[in-house]
N, C-alpha and C positions, 0 to 999 in steps of 0.2 A: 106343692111347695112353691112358693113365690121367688122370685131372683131377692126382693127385699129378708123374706123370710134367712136365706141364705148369707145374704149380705151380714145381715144381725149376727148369725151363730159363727160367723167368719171372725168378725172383729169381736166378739167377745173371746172366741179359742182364742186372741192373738193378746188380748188383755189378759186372762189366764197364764199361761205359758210364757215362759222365759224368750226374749228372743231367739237365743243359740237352739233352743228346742224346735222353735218355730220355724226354723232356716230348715229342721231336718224333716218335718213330716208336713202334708197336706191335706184339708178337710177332700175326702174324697164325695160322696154322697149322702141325700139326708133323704130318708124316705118311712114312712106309718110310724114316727118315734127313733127310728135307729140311723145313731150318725155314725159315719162309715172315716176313719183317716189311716190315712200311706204314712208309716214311718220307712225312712232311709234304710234301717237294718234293725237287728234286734234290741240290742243296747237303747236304742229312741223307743222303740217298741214299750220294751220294759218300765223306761219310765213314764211313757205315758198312762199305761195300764197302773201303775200305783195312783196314778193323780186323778186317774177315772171317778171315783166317789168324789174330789172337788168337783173336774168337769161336769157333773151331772148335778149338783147341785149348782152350780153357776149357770148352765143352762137352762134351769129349770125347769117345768113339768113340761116342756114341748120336746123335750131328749129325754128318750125314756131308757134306751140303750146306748153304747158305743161298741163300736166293732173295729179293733185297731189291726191293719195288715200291712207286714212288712212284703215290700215291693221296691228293693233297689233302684231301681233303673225306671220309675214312676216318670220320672224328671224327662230324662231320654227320651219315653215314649209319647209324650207330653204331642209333640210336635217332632216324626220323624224325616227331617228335612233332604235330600239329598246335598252334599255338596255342591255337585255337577248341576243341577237343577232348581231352582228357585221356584214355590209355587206363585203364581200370579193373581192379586188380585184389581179391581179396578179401580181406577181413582176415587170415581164415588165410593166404593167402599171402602177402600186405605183412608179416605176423609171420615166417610161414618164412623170406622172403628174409631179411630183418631180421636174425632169429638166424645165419640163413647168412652172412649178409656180417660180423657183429659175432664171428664165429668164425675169422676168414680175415686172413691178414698183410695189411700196406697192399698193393694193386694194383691194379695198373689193372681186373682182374676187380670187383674191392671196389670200388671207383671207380665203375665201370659200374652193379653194383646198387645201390648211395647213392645215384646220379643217377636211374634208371631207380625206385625208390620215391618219391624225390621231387616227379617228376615227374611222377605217378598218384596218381589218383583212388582213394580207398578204397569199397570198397562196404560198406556197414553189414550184419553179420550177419543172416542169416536162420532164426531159431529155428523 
C-alpha cells in the first residue's frame, strides 16, 4: 500500500463522513482489501457500521472490507509523551518533518506531525 494510496482513501472517508463523525474516529490501517477505523466509543462505532455499504461503495473495488474498532483512548496513545520529559528531535529533522507536513493537505497525518514537532524538543545543531 503506497502513502499516496492511503492519502486517497483518507480524503475520500473525510468527503464521506460528516465532519463531527470525522472528529470521532480515525482510518486506522489498509491492508489485502480491508480498511481498518478507531471509532471514539460505541455510539461512533455504530454509526459508522450503518454507513459501511456507502463507504464501500464510495471506496470502490480497492476496499473490499471495513473492520471498525472502538478504542477510546486511540488519541492518547497516538503519542505517549511524558510531561517531565520531552522527546528530542533534530533540527534537520524538526525542519524535514516541517517541510513535510507544510506540503501535505489538512489531515489527521498533518495533524499528527504539527502536534508531534510541537511537542519536541529541538536539539541545537552540531557543526
Amino acid at each position: 500500500m503506497s502513502a499516496n494510496q492511503i492519502i486517497e482513501i483518507q480524503c475520500t472517508f473525510f468527503r464521506i463522513v460528516s465532519p463531527q463523525l470525522a472528529k470521532r474516529c480515525i482510518i486506522g490501517k489498509f491492508s489485502d482489501g480491508l480498511l481498518v477505523i478507531y471509532a471514539d466509543n460505541s455510539t461512533i462505532a455504530a454509526k459508522l457500521k450503518y454507513i459501511t455499504p456507502s463507504l464501500l461503495r464510495k471506496f470502490g473495488s480497492q476496499v473490499e472490507s471495513i473492520q471498525i474498532i472502538v478504542y477510546a483512548d486511540y488519541r492518547k496513545n497516538l503519542f505517549s509523551i511524558s510531561s517531565k520529559q520531552k522527546p528530542q528531535l533534530s533540527q534537520r529533522a524538526a525542519q524535514n518533518l516541517n517541510q513535510f507536513a507544510l506540503a501535505m493537505p489538512l489531515s489527521p497525518l498533518r495533524t499528527a506531525i504539527e502536534s508531534l514537532l510541537n511537542n519536541c524538543k529541538t536539539e541545537p545543531n552540531h557543526s
